[in-house]
C-alpha positions as CSV (number, residue, x, y, z in Angstrom):
1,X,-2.9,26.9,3.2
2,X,-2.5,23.0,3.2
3,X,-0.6,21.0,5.5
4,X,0.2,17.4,5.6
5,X,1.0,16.0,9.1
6,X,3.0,12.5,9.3
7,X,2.9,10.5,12.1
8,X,5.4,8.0,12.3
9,X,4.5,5.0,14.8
10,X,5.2,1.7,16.1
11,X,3.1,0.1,13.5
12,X,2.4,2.7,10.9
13,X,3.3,5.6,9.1
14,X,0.0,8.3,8.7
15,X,-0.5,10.8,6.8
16,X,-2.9,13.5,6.9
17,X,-3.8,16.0,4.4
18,X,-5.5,19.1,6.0
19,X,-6.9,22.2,4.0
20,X,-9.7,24.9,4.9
21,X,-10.0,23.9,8.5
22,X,-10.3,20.1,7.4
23,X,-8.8,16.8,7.2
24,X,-9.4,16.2,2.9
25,X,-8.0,12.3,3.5
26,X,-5.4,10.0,5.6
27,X,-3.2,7.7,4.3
28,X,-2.0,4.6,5.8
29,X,1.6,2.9,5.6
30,X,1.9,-0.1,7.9
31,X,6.1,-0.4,8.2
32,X,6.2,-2.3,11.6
33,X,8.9,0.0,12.6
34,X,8.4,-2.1,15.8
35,X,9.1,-5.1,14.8
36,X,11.2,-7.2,16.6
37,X,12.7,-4.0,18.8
38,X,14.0,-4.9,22.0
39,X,15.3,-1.2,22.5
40,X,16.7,-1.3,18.9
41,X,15.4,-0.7,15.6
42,X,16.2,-3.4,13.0
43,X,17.7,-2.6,9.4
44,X,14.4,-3.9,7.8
45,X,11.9,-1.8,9.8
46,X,13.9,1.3,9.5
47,X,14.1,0.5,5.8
48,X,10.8,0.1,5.2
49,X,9.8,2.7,7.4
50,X,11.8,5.5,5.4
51,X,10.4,4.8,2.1
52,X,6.8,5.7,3.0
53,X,8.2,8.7,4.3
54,X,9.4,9.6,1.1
55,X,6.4,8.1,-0.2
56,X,4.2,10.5,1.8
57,X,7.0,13.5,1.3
58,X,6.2,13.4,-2.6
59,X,2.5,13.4,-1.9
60,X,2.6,16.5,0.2
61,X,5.1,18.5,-2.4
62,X,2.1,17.3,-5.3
63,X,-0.5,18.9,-2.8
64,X,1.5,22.1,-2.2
65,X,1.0,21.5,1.4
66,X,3.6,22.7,4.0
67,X,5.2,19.1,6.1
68,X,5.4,18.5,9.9
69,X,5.9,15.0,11.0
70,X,6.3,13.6,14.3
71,X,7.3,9.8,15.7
72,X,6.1,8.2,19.1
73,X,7.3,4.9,21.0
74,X,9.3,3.1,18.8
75,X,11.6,5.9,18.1
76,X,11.8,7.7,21.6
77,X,12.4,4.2,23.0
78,X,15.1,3.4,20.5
79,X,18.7,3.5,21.2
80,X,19.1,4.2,17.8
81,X,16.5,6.1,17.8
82,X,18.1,9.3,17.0
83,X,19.8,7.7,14.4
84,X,17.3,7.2,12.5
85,X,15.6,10.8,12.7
86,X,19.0,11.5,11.2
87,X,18.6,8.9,8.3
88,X,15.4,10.1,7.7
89,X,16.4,13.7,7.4
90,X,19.3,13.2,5.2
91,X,17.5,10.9,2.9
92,X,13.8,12.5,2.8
93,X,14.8,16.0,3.9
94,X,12.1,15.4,6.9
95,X,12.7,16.8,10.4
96,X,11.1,14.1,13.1
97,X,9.3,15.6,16.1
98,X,9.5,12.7,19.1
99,X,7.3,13.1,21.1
100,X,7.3,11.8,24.9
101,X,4.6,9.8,26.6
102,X,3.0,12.1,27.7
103,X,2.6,14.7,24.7
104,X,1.4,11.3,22.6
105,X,-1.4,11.3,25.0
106,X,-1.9,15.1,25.3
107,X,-2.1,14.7,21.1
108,X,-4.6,12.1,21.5
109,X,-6.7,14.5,23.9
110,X,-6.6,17.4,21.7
111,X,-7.8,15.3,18.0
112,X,-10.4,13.3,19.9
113,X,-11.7,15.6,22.9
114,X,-11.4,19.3,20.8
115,X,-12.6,22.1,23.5
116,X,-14.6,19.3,25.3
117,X,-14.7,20.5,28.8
118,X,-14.5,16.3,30.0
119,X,-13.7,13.3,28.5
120,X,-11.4,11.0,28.0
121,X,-8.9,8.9,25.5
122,X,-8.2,5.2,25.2
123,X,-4.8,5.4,22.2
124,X,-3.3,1.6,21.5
125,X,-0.4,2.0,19.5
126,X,2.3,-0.5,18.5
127,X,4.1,0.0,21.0
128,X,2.7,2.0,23.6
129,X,-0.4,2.9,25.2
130,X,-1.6,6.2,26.2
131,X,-4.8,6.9,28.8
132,X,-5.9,10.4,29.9
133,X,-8.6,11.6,31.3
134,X,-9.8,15.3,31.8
135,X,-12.3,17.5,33.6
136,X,-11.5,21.1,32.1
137,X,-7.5,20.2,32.6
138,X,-5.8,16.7,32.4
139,X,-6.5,15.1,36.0
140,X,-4.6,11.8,34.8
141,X,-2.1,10.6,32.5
142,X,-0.1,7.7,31.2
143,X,1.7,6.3,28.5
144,X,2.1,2.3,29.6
145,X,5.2,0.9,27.7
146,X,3.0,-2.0,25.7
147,X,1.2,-2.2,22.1
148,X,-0.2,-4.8,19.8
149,X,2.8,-5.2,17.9
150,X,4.9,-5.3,20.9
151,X,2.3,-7.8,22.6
152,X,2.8,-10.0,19.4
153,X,6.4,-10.3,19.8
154,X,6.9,-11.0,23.1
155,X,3.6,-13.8,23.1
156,X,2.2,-14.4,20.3
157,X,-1.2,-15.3,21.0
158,X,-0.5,-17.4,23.7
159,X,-3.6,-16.2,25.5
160,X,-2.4,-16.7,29.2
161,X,1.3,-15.2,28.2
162,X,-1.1,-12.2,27.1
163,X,-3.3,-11.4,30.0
164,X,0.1,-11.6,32.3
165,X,2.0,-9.1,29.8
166,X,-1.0,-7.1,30.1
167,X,-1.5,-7.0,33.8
168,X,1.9,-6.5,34.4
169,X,1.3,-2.6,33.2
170,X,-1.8,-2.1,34.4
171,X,-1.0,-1.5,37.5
172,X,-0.6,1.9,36.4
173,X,-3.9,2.4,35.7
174,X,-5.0,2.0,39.3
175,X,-6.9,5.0,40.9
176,X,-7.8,6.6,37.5
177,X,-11.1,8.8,37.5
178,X,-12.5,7.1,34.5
179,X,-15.0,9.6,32.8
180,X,-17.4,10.3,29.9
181,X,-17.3,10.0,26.6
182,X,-14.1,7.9,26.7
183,X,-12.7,7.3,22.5
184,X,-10.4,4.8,21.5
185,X,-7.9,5.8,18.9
186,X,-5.8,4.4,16.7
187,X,-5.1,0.9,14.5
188,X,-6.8,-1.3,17.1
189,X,-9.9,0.5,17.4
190,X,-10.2,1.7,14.1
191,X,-10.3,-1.9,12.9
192,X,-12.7,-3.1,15.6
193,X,-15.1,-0.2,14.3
194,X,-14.7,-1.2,10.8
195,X,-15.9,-4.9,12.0
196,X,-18.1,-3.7,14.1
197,X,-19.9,-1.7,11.2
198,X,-18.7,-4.1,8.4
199,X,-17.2,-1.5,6.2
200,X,-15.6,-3.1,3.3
201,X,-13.8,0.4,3.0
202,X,-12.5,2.8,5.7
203,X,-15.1,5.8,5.7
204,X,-13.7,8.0,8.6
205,X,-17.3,10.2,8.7
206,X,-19.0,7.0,8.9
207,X,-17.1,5.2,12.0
208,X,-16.9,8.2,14.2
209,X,-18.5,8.3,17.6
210,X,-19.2,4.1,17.0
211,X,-19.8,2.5,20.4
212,X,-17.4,0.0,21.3
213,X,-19.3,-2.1,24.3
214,X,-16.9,-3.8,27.0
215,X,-19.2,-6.8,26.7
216,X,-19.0,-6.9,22.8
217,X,-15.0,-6.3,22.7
218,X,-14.7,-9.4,25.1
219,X,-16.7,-11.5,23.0
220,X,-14.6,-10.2,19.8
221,X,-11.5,-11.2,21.2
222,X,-12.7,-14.6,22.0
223,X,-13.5,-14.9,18.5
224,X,-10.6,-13.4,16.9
225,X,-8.4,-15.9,19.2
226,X,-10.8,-18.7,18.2
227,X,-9.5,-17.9,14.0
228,X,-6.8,-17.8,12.0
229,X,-4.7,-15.2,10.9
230,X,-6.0,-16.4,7.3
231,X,-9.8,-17.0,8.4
232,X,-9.3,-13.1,10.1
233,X,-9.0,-11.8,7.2
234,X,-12.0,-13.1,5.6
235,X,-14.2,-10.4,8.7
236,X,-15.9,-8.4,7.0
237,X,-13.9,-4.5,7.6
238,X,-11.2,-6.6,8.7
239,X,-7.4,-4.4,7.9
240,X,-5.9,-7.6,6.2
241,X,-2.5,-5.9,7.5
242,X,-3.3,-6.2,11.2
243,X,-4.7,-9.6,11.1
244,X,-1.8,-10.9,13.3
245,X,-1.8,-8.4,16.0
246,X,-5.4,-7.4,16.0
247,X,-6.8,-10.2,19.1
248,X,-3.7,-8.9,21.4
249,X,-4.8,-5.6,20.5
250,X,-8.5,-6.5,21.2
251,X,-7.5,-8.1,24.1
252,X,-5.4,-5.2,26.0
253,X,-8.6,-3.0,24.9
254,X,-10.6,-5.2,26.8
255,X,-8.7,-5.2,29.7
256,X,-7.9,-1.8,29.9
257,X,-11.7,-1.1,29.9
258,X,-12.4,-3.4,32.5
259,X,-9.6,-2.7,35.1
260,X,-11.2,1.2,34.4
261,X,-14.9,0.4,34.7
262,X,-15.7,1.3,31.2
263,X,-19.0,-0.3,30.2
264,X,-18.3,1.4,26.4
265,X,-15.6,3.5,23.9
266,X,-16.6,5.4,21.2
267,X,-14.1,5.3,18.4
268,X,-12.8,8.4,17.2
269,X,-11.6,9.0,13.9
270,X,-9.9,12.2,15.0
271,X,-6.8,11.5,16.8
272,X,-3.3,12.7,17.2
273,X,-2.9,13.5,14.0
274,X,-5.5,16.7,14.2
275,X,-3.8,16.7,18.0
276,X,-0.6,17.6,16.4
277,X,-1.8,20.4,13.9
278,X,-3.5,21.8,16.7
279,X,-1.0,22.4,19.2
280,X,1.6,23.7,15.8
281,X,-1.0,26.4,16.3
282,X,-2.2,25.2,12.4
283,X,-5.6,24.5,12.6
């Protein structure tokens, strides 16, 4: 049986086709449903937003594959949040799944971790961030209300307007139990794995398990902050479409790693989007 899984975030709208006990591809939509919010999503996001998910609901009726799509922070934070879910329904015939904090980062766990016994997950999203960590059962959690597209609106790249947005939330990280292998997931790190490597294409196969030093992701933040949004796009394995976002996203990577003693990430190209078939009890 195939099933197509849609994950509707802060940034992004996924998709992910899954047959024989593996992902066949993922799509990517970037909606920046976002954008702007200040606990409300605007007319243009949500527009935008809803016509990839028709988009991706004609792709999975041409695959014959059954469709289970779920939202994170932009539309559990919403006010009009459950608006929406019921805009979507009634105009793609898609039910939306929002997830809390804390199943985003129990998601996360499941893709990237599988039935690793320890380990743990490093997910910057649009407009949240989840951390967990795990020695046979989650031994800490959290889902800190900030992203790269969040980070963008409220500063910019004002660089000291960054670092005090950042630290403001990562308070929350204090007395974590930081443990091996860590992953990053999602938009941020996949690009930063992509420039790392220099892929001209995404490969999933080909980034997974990429290191990710500390030392490295400082000095490609200073870089990224030292370009244009124009010149960014010129890196080679550079995601043209995050070229705005992508040095506050580097930036809160960085940060997070150091305030957790993390001398390196691994990327992981499996994330919440095999989390989610996993815990439908579909995989």
């Amino acid at each position: 049986m195939k099933f197509a899984i849609l994950d509707i975030g802060s940034n992004s709208v996924r998709l992910m086709l899954w047959a024989n006990g593996k992902s066949l591809y993922k799509k990517v939509f970037t909606t920046r449903l976002a954008e702007g919010a200040d606990r409300l999503l605007s007319e243009a996001a949500m527009k935008r937003t809803v016509e990839a998910i028709a988009l991706c609901r004609t792709v999975a009726e041409q695959e014959g594959a059954a469709l289970y799509a779920f939202a994170t922070a932009a539309v559990r934070s919403a006010s009009n949040g459950a608006a929406f879910c019921l805009r979507v329904k009634k105009t793609c015939g898609v039910e939306i799944d929002v997830v809390s904090g804390e199943e985003e980062a129990l998601l996360g766990m499941l893709g990237a971790l599988g039935t690793a016994e320890e380990g743990g997950i490093v997910d910057i999203g649009g407009a949240s961030t989840e951390i967990l960590f795990k020695k046979g059962k989650p031994e800490f959690s959290v889902s800190l209300p900030l992203g790269c597209v969040t980070l963008f609106d409220r500063c910019k790249e004002k660089k000291d307007a960054l670092r005090k947005e950042i630290g403001r939330v990562l308070c929350a990280l204090d007395g974590a139990p930081a443990r091996f292998p860590t992953y990053a997931i999602g938009g941020t790190a996949s690009t930063l794995a992509c420039v790392k490597l220099g892929l001209a294409a995404y490969d999933g196969a080909a980034l997974q398990d990429t290191p990710l030093p500390a030392t490295w992701v400082k000095d490609c933040a200073e870089r990224l902050f030292a370009l244009s949004v124009d010149e960014r796009r010129k890196i080679a394995g550079m995601d043209p479409r995050r070229a705005d976002i992508i040095a506050g996203g580097t930036l809160l990577l960085y940060e997070i790693m150091r305030r957790l003693g993390l001398d390196e990430v691994r990327f992981s190209d499996r994330d919440n989007l095999e989390g989610y078939l996993l815990k439908r009890g579909l995989a």
